[in-house]
SEDO-734331 format. One record per residue (C-alpha): residue number from 1; x, y, z. Coordinates in Angstrom, 1 decimal. Layout:
BEGIN
{num NUM xx X yy Y zz Z}
...
This chain:
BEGIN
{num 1 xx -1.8 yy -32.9 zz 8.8}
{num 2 xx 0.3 yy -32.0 zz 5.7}
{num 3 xx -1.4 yy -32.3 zz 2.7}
{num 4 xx -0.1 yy -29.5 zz 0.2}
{num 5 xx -3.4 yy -27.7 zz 0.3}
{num 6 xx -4.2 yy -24.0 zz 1.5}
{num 7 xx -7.2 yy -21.7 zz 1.6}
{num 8 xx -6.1 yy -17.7 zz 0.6}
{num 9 xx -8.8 yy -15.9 zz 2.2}
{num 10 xx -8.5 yy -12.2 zz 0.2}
{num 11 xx -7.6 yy -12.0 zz -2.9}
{num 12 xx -6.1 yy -8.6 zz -3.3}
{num 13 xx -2.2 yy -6.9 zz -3.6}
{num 14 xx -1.3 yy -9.3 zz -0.6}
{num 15 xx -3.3 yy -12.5 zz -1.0}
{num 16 xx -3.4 yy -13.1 zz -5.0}
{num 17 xx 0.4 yy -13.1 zz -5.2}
{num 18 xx 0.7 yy -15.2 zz -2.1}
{num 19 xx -1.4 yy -18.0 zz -3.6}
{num 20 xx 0.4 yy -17.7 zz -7.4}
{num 21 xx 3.6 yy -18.3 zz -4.8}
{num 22 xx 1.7 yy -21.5 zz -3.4}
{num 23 xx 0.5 yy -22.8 zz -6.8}
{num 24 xx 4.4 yy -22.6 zz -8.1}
{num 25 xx 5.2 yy -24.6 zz -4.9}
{num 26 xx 2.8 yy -27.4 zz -6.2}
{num 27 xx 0.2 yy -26.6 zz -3.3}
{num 28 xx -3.4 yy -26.4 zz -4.3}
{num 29 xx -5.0 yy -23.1 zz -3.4}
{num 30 xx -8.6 yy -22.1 zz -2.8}
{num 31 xx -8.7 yy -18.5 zz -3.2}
{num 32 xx -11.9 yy -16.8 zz -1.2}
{num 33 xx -13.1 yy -13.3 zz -2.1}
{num 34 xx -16.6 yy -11.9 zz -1.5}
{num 35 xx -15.8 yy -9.7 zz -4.9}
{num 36 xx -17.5 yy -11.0 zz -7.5}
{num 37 xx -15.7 yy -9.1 zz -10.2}
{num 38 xx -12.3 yy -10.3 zz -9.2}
{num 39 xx -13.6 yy -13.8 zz -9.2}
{num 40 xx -14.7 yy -13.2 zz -12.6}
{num 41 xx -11.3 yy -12.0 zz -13.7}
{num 42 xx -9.6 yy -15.0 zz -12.0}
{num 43 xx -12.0 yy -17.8 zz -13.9}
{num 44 xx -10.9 yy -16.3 zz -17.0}
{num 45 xx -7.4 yy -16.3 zz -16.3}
{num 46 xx -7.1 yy -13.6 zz -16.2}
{num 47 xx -5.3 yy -10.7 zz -13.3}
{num 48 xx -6.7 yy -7.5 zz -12.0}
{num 49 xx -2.8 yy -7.5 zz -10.0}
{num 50 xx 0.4 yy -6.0 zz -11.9}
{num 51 xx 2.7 yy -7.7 zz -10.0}
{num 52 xx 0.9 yy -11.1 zz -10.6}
{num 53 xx 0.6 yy -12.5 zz -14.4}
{num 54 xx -2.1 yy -13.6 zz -16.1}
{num 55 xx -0.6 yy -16.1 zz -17.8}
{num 56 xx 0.5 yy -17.6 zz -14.3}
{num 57 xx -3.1 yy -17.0 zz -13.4}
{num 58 xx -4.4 yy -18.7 zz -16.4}
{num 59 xx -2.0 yy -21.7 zz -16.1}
{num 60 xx -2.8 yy -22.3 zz -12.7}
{num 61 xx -6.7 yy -21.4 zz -12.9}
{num 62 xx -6.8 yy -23.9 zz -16.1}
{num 63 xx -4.4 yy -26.7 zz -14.1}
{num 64 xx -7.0 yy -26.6 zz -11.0}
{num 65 xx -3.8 yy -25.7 zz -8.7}
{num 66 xx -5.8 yy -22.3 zz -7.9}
{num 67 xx -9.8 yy -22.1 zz -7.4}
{num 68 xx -11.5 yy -19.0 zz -7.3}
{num 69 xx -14.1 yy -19.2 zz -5.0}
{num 70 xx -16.7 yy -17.1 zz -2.9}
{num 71 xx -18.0 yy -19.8 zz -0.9}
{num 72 xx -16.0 yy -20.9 zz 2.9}
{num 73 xx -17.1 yy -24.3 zz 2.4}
{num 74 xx -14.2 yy -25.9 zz 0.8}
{num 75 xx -11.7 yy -24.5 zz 3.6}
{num 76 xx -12.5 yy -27.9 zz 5.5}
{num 77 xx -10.7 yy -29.7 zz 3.7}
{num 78 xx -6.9 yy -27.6 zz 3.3}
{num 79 xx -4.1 yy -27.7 zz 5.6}
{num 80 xx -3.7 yy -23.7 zz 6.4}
{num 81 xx -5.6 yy -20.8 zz 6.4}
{num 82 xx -3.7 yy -17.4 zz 5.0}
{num 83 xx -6.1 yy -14.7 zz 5.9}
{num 84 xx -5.6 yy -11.6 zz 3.8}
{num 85 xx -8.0 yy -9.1 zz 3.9}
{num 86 xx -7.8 yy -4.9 zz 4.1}
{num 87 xx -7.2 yy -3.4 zz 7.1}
{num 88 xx -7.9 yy 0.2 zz 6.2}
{num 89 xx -8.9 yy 3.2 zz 8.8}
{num 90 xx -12.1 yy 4.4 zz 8.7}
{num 91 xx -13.7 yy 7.7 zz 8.4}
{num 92 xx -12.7 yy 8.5 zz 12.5}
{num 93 xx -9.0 yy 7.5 zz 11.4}
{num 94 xx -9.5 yy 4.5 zz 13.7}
{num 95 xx -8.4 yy 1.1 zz 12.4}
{num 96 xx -11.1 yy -0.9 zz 10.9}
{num 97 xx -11.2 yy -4.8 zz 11.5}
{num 98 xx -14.4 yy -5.1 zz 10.1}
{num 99 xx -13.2 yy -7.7 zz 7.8}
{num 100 xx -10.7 yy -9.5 zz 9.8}
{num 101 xx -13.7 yy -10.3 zz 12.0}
{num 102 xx -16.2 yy -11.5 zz 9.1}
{num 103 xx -13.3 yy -13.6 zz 7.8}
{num 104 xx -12.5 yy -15.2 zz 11.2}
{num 105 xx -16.4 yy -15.9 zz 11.9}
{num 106 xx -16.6 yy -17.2 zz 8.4}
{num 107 xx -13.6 yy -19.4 zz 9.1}
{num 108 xx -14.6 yy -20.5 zz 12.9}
{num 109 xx -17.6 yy -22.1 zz 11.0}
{num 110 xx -15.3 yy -24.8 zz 8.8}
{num 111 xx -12.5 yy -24.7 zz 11.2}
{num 112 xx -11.4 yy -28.7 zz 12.3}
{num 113 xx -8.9 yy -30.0 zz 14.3}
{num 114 xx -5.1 yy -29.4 zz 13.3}
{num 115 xx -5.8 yy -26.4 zz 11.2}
{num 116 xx -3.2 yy -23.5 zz 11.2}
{num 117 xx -4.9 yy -20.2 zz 10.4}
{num 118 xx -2.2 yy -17.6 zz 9.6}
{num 119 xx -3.1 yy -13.9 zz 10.0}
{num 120 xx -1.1 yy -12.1 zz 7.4}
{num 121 xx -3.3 yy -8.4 zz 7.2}
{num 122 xx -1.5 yy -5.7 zz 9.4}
{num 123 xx -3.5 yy -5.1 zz 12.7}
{num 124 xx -2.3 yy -3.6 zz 16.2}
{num 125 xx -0.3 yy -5.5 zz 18.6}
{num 126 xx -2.0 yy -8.1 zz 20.2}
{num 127 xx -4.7 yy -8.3 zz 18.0}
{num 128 xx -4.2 yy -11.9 zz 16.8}
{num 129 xx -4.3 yy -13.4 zz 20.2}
{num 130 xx -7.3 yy -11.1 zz 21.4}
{num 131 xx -9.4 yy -10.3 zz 18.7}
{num 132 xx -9.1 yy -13.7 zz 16.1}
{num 133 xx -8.4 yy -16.2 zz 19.1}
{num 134 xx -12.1 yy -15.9 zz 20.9}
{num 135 xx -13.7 yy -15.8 zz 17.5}
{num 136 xx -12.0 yy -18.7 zz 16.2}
{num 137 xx -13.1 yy -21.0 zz 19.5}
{num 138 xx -16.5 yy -20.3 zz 18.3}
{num 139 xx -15.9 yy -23.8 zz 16.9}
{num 140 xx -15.5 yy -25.1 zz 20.1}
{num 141 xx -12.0 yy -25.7 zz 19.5}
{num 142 xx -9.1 yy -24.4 zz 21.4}
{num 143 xx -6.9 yy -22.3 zz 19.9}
{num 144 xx -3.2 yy -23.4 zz 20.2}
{num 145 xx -4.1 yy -27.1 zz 21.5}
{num 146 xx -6.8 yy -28.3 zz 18.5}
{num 147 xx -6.3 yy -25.8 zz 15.8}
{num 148 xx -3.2 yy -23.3 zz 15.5}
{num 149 xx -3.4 yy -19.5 zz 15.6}
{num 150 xx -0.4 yy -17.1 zz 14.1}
{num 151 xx 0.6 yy -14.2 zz 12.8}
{num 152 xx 3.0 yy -13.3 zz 9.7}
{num 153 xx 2.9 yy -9.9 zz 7.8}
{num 154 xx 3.2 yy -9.1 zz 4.8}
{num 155 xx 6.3 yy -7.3 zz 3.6}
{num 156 xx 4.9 yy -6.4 zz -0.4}
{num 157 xx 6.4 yy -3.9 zz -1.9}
{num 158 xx 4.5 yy -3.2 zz -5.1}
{num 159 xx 6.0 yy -2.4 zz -8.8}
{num 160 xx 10.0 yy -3.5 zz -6.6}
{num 161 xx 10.9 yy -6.4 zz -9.1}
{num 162 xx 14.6 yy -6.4 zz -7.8}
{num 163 xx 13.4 yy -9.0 zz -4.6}
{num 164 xx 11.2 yy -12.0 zz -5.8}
{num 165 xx 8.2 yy -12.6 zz -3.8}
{num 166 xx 9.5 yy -15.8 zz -2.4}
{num 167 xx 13.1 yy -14.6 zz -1.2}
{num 168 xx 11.7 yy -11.5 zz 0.7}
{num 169 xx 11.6 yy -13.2 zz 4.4}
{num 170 xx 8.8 yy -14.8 zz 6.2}
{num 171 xx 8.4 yy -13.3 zz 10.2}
{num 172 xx 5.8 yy -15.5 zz 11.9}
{num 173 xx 4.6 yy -15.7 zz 15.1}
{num 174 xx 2.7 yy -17.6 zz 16.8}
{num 175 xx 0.4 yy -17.6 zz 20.0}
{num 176 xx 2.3 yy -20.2 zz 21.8}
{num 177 xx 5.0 yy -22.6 zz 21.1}
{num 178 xx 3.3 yy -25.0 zz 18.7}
{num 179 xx 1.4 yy -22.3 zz 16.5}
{num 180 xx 5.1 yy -20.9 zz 15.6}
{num 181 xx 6.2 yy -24.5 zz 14.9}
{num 182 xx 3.5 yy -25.5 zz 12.6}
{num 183 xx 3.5 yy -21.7 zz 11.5}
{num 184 xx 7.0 yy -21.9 zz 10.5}
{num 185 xx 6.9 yy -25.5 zz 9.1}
{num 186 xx 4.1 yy -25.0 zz 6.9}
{num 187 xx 5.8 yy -21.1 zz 5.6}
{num 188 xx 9.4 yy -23.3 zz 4.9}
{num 189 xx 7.9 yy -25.3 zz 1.7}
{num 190 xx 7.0 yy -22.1 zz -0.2}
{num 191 xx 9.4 yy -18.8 zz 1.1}
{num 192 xx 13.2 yy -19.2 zz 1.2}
{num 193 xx 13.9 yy -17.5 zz 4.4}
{num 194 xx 11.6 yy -18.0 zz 7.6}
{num 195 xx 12.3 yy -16.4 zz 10.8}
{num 196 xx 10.6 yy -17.3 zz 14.3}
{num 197 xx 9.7 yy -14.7 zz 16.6}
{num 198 xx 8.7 yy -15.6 zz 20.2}
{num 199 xx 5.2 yy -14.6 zz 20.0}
{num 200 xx 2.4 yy -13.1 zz 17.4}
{num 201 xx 3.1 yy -9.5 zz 19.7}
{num 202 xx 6.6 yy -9.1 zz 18.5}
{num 203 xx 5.7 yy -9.9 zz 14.7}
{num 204 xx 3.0 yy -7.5 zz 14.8}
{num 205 xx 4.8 yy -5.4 zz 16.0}
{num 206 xx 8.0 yy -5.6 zz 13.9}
{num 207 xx 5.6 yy -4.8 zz 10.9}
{num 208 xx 4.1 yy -1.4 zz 12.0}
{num 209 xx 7.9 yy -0.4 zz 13.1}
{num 210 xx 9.0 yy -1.1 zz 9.6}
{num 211 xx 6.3 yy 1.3 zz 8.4}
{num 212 xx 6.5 yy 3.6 zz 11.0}
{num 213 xx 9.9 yy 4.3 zz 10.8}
{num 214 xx 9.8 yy 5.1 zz 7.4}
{num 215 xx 6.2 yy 7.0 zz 8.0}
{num 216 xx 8.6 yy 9.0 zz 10.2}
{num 217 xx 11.6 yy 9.7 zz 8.6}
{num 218 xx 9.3 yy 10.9 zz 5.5}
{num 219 xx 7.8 yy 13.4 zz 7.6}
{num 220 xx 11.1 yy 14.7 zz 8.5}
{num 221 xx 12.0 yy 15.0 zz 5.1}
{num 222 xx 8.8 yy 16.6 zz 4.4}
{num 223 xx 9.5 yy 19.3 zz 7.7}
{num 224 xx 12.5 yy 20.1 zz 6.0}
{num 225 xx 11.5 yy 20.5 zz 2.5}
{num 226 xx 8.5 yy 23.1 zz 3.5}
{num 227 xx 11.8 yy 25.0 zz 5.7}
{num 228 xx 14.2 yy 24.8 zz 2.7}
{num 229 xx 11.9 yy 26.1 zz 0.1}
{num 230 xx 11.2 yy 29.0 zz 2.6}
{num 231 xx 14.9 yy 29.4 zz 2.9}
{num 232 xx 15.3 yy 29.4 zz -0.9}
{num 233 xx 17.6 yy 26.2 zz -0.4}
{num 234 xx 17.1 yy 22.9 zz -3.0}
{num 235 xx 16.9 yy 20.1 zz -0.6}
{num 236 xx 17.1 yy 17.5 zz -3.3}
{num 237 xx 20.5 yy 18.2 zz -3.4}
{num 238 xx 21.1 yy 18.6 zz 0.0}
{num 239 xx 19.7 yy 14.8 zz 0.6}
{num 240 xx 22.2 yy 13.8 zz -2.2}
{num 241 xx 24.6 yy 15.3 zz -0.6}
{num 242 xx 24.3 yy 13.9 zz 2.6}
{num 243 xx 23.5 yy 10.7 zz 0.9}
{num 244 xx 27.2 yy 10.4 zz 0.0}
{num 245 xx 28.4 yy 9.6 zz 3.5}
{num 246 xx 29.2 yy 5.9 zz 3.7}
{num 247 xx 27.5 yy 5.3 zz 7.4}
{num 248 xx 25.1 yy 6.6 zz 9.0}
{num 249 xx 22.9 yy 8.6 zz 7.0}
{num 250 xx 19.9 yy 6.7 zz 5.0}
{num 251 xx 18.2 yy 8.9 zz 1.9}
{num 252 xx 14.3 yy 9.7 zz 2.5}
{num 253 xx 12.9 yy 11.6 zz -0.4}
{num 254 xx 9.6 yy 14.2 zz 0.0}
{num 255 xx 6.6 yy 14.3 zz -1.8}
{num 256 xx 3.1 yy 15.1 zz -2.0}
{num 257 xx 2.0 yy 13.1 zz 0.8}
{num 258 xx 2.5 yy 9.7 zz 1.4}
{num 259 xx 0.1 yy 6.7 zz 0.1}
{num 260 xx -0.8 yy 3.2 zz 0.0}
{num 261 xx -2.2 yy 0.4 zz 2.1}
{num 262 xx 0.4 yy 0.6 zz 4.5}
{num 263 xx 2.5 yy 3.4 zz 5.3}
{num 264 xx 0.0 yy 5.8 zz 5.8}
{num 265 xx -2.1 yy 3.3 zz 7.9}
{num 266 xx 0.5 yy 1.6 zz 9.9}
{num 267 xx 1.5 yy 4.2 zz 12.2}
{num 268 xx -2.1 yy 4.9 zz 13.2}
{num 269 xx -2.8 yy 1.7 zz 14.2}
{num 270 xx 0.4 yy 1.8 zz 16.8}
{num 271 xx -0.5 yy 5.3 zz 18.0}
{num 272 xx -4.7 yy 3.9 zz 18.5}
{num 273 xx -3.1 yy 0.9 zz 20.1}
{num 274 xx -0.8 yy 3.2 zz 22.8}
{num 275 xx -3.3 yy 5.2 zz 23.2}
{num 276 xx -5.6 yy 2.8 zz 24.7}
{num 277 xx -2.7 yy 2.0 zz 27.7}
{num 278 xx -2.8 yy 5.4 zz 28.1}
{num 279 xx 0.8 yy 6.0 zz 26.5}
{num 280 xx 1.6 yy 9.3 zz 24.5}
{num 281 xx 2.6 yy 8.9 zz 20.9}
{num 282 xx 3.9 yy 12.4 zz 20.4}
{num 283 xx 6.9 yy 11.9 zz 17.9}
{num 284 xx 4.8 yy 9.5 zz 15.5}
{num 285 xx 1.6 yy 11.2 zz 15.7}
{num 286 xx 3.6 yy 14.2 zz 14.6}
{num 287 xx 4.5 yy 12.6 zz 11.9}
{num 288 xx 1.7 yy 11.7 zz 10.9}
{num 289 xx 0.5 yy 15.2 zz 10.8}
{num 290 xx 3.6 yy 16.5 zz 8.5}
{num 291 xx 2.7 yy 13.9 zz 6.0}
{num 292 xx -1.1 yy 14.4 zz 5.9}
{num 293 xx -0.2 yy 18.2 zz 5.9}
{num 294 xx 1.3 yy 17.9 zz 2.7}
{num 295 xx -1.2 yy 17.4 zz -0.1}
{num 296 xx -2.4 yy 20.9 zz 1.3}
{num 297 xx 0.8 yy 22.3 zz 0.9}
{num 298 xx 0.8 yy 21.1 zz -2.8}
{num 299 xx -2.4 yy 23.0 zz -3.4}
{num 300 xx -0.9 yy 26.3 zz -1.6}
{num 301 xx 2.4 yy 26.3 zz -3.9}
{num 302 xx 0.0 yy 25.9 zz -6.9}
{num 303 xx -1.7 yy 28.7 zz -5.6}
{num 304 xx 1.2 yy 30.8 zz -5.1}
{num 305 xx 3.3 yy 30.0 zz -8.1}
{num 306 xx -0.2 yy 31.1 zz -10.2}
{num 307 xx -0.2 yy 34.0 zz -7.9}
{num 308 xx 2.9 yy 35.2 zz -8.6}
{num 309 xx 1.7 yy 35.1 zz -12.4}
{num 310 xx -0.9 yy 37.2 zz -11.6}
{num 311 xx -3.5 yy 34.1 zz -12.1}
{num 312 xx -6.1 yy 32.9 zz -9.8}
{num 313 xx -6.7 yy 29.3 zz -8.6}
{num 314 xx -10.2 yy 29.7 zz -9.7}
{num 315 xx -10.7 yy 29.1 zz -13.2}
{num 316 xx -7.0 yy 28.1 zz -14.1}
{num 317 xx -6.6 yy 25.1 zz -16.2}
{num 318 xx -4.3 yy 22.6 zz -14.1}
{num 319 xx -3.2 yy 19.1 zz -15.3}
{num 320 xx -2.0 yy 16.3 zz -12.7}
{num 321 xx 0.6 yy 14.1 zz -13.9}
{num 322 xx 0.1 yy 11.0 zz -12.0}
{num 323 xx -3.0 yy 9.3 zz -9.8}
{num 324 xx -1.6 yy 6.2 zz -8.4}
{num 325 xx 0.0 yy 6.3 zz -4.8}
{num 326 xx 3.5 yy 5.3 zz -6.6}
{num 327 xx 5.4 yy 4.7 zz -9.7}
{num 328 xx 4.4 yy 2.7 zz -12.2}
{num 329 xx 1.6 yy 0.9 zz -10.0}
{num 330 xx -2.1 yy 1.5 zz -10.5}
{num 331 xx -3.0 yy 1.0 zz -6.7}
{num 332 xx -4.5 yy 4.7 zz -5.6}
{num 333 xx -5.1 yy 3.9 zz -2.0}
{num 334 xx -4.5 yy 6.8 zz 0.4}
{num 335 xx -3.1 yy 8.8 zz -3.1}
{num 336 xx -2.1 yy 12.2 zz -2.5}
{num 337 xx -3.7 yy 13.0 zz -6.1}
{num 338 xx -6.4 yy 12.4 zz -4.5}
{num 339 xx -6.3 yy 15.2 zz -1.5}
{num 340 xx -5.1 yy 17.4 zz -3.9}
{num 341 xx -7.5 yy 17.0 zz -6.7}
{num 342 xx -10.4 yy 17.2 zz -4.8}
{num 343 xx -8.9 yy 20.5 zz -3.5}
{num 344 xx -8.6 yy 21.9 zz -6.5}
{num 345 xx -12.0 yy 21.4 zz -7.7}
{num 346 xx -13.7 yy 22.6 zz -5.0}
{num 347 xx -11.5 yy 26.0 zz -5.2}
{num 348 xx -13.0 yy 25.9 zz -8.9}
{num 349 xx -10.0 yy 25.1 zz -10.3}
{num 350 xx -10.2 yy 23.1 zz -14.0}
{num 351 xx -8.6 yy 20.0 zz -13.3}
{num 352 xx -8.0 yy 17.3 zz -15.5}
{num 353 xx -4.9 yy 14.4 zz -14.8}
{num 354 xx -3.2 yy 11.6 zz -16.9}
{num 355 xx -2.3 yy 8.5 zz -15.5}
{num 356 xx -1.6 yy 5.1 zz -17.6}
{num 357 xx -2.4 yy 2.9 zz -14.8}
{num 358 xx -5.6 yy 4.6 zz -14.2}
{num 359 xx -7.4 yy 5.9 zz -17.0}
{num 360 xx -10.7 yy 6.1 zz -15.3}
{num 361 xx -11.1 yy 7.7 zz -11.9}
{num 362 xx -14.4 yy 7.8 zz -9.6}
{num 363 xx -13.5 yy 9.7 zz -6.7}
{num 364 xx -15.5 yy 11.7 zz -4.0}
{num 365 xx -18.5 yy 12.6 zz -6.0}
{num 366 xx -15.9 yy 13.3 zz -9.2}
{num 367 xx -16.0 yy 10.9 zz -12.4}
{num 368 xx -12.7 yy 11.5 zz -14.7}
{num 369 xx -10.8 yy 10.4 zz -17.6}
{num 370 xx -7.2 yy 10.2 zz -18.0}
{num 371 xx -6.6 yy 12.6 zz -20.8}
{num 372 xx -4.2 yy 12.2 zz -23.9}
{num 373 xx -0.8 yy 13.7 zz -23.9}
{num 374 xx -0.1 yy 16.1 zz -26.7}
{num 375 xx 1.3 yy 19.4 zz -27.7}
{num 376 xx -2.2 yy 21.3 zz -27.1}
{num 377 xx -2.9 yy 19.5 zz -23.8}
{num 378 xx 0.3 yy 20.7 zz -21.8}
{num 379 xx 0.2 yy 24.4 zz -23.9}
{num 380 xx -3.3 yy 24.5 zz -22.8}
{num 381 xx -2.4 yy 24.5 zz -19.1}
{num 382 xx -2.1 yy 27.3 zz -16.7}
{num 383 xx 0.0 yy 24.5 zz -14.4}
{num 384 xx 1.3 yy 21.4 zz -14.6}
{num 385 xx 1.9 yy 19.0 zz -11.4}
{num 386 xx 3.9 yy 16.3 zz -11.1}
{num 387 xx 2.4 yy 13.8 zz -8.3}
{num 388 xx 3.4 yy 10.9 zz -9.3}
{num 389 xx 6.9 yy 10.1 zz -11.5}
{num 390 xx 5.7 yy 7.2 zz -13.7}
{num 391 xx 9.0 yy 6.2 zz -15.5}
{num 392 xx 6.9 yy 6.2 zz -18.5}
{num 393 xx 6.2 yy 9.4 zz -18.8}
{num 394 xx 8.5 yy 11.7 zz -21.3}
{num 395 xx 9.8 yy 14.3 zz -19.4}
{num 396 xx 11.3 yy 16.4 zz -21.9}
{num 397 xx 8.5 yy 16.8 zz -23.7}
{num 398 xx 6.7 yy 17.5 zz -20.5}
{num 399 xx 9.3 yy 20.7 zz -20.0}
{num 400 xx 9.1 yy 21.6 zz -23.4}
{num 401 xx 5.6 yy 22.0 zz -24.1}
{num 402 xx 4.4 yy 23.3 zz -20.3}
{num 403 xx 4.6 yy 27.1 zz -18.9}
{num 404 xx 5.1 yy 26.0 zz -16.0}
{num 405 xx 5.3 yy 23.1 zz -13.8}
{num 406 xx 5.2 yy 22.1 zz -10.0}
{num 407 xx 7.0 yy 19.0 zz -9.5}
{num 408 xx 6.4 yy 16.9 zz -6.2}
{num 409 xx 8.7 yy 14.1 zz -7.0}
{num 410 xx 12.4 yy 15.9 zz -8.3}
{num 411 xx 11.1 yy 14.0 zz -12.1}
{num 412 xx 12.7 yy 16.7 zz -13.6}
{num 413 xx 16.2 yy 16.9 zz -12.1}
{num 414 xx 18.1 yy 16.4 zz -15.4}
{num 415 xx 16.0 yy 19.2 zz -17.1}
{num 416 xx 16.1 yy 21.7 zz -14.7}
{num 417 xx 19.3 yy 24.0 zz -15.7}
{num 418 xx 17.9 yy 24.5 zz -18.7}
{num 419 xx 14.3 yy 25.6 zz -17.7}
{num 420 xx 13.2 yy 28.7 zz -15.0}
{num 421 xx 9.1 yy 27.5 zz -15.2}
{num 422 xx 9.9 yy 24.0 zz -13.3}
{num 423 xx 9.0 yy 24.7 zz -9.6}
{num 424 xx 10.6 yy 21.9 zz -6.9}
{num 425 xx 8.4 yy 20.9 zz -3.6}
């Protein structure tokens, strides 16, 4: 079956740009979300996405290439499936597959023979084969023989415009032999690089290591900024330092915590996963405990820096530069604003926060506005705190205009001789 036609099932940071990426390869994409706003948004041509434009969107909404749809129904009739849906944690910091399942059982109901269904949100190794396999043969089909079953992960990196979506390469794996094949065959036609792995296990896999090893080496970093600052020592210098050997040293930065809707997650779903086989996880569930740690230890250096002012955290006026989980997106999964903010306010802190990509937050009971930068605003402040280094932002004035700042994210480095109120992680 080969007839330039795919269903996107999840239309989010992963799944919108991977269908605009099939559209410009002349497929035609149905694109199923249950959220009705986001279809709305889509019909009008317009994108809820940064990385994704709307005029792309419009020209391809407009041309029919890409239709917006909440209804399974028209899956019959397209050559692959591209599932693409959240895989968050939940409240028990267990991995929720909630909608993995909903989409498989909504897909076993249209599934025919030689459909490939592709699995593309992040789940635990071995979670293709034994958690969408038996749902899928709910259509009486059998997976690997009538309809085709892999896995492929998505490798998004969000506001990087240096790597075109279509040049980062495609790992896919499949649950046997012919999965891979028609996996990899059908992946060819839109992505410039494909690479076969032996099995959907080993390209699960390869995508938590990616994000584990980096959930790991940022919690070093983080150790060893919390041990620096105790020893009086600037350890942004120190990395770019060490950062000047040719081999064998790779720069991680620290920061307020980590964030987004994989790094943070990732790593949890390998340790769950080990855990059930009864293996120890001791190194990455440390990590993992550094880098929640550290929106805390944001709120304790505000603390202490007000302290040493002879302010209290209750009542201070404190103003959050940044919401977003990273520059110069607007995605605030797993923020460390958020942590922090929440912090704040319930130690009765005044807290207020300006972020461009989010000028409305609803968070945790809390309902804000992104405030307006001025003079007053930044004199007004008992603290300023630098979460998030939007390149945006106008640092100077930031420095000129605040008593004192907290900066998370080393924003400030040129400014920094010539000011004693800016205060490094």
């Amino acid at each position: 079956m080969r007839n330039n036609s795919v269903g996107i099932v999840g239309l989010g940071y992963v799944g919108l740009p991977l269908a605009v990426e099939f559209c410009r390869a002349q497929f035609q994409v149905i694109g199923v979300d249950i959220d009705d706003e986001r279809l709305a948004f889509l019909r009008q041509g317009r994108s809820y996405i940064a990385d994704v434009a709307s005029q792309d969107i419009q020209e391809f909404v407009n041309s029919d290439c890409l239709c917006p749809s909440a209804d399974f129904s028209p899956l019959r009739e397209v050559e692959g499936i591209s599932i693409c849906v959240p895989t968050p944690l939940r409240k028990t910091r267990e991995p929720d597959v909630s909608y993995v399942i909903a989409a498989a059982e909504n897909i076993s109901r249209i599934l025919h023979t030689g459909q490939l269904v592709i699995l593309e949100s992040t789940v635990y190794p071995g979670a293709t084969e034994s958690l969408v396999t038996p749902i899928l043969e709910k259509s009486g089909l059998k997976a690997g023989r009538d309809f085709y079953l892999a896995f492929s992960p998505e490798r998004i990196d969000p506001g990087n415009h240096s790597v075109q979506f279509k040049e980062i390469p495609k790992l896919v794996g499949g649950i046997n032999e012919e999965s891979t094949h028609r996996a990899v065959e059908f992946y060819q036609r839109v992505f410039d690089k494909v690479i076969p792995m032996t099995s959907a296990k080993e390209a699960e896999m390869a995508k938590l290591l990616e994000n584990t090893f980096r959930a790991v080496n940022i919690g070093l970093v983080n150790e060893l900024a919390m041990m620096a600052h105790y020893m009086g020592i600037n350890i942004w210098e120190v990395i770019e330092a060490a950062a000047t050997k040719p081999f064998g040293f790779m720069p991680f930065y620290p920061g307020p915590g980590w964030g987004g809707h994989c790094i943070p997650i990732d790593p949890v779903y390998l340790s769950w996963r080990a855990k059930l086989d009864g293996l120890d996880t001791e190194f990455i569930d440390y990590a993992i405990k550094i880098n929640n740690h550290m929106p805390q230890y944001v709120v304790d250096r505000v603390a202490n820096l007000l302290n040493e002012q002879g302010k209290p955290l209750h009542g201070s006026r404190l103003l959050i530069l940044g919401i977003s989980y990273k520059r110069d997106v607007a995605d605030i999964r797993e923020s460390p604003a958020l942590p922090i903010l929440t912090s704040l306010v319930q130690k009765h802190a005044l807290v207020t926060y300006y972020d461009p990509y989010v000028p409305y937050l609803e968070y945790d009971g809390l309902v804000l506005k992104s405030q307006h930068l001025d003079k007053k605003l930044f004199s007004d402040q008992d603290c300023v705190i630098i979460i998030t280094d939007h390149s945006c932002l106008d640092y100077k004035f930031i420095v000129e205009h605040s008593s004192l700042i907290l900066d998370t994210r080393n924003a400030t480095r040129s400014l920094q001789q010539y000011s004693t109120h800016i205060h490094l992680l």
